[in-house]
N, C-alpha and C positions, 0 to 999 in steps of 0.2 A: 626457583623461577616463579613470578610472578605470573598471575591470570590475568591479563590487561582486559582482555573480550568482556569479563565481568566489572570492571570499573567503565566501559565506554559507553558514552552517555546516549539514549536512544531518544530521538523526536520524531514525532508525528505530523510532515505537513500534509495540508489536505489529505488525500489517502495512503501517502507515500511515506516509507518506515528509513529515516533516517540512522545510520548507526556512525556517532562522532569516531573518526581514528586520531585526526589528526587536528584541532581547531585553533582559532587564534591566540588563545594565550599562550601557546607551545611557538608558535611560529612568529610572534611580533606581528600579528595580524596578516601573514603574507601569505597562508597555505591555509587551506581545507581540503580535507580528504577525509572522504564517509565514502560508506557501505548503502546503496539506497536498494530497498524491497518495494518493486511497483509491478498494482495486483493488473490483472484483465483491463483497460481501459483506463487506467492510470497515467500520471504524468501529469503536464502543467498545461493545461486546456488552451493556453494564448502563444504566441509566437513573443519573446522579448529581445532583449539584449542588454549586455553588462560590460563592465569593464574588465572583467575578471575572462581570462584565459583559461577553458574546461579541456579536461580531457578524460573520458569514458572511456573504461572496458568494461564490458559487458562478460557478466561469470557465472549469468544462467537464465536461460530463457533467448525470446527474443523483442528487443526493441526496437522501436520505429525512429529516427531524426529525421529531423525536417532544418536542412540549412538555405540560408541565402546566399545565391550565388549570383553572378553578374548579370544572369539571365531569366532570373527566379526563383524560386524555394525547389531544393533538391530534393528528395526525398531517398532515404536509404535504410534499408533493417540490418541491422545488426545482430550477430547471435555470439555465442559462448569463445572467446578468446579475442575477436575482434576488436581493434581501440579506434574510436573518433576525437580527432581534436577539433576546437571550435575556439577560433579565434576571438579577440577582444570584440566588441561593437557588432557581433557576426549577428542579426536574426534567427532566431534557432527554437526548437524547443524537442521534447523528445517523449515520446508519449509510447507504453506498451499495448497495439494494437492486437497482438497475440491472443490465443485462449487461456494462456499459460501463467504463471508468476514470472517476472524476473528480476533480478539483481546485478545489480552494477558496482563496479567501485569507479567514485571519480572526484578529480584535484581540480580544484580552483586555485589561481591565484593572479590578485590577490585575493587573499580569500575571506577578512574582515566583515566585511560588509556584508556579504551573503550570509554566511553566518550569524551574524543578528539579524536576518531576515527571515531565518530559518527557525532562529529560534523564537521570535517573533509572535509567524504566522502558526508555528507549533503554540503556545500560548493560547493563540483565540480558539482551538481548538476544529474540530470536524465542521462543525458545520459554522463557521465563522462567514461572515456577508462579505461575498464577491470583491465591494465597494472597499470595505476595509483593508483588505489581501493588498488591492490593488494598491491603498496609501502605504501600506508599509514599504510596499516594494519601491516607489517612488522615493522612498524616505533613503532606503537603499541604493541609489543609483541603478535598478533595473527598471528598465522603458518597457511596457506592457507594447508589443506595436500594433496586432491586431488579434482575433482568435482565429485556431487554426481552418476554421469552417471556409474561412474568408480565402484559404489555399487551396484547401486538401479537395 
């Protein structure tokens, strides 16, 4: 039997530890499934949205989503076995407010385009300018809509 865990490819966006399981070239562009490590205060600072179809379970620790809903930005913590789906176009983001680490596994799809956003913004590296984050994701089909300050 083969070690797959050691051939899977790991990225670093902003502070957040991607580990590929499952990426485009395996799926025709239609699936991404990773392993994401997000430390104390982690996560993706802005509220966006995609065309891509998420779905999160959460396999240790606890994290924070923030979805929109007809009436406003929901807000819900999630902890170990718990799953959130997040629909296409949905406002969303998901940040670990806890003291703790946590880890998640979760499916996009389609999942193409994220993934070379992912791999991307991993690229420019830690400390890569806000400005440029923001072009790629554009480049990608995700709409930055505001940062979460502006909710939470």
């Amino acid at each position: 039997m083969n070690d797959v865990s050691s051939t899977r490819e790991r990225l670093t966006v902003g502070g957040d530890l991607m580990e590929v399981l499952v990426g485009s070239a395996e799926s025709d562009d239609e699936i991404l499934a990773y392993e994401v490590s997000i430390a104390p205060g982690g996560g993706p600072p802005h509220l966006h949205r995609h065309d891509a179809v998420e779905v999160v379970r959460v396999e240790e620790g606890e994290l924070t989503f923030y979805l929109a809903t007809r009436t406003g930005i929901d807000r819900r913590t999630a902890g170990p076995g718990d799953v959130v789906g997040i629909v296409a176009d949905r406002e969303h983001t998901i940040r670990n407010e806890s003291a703790g680490a946590a880890r998640a596994f979760s499916v996009l799809s389609p999942g193409g385009r994220m993934e070379r956003f992912a791999r991307a913004a991993a690229a420019l590296g830690p400390e890569a300018a806000p400005d440029r984050v923001a072009d790629l994701a554009a480049e990608a089909g995700i709409e930055i809509t505001r940062p979460l300050d502006a909710v939470a």
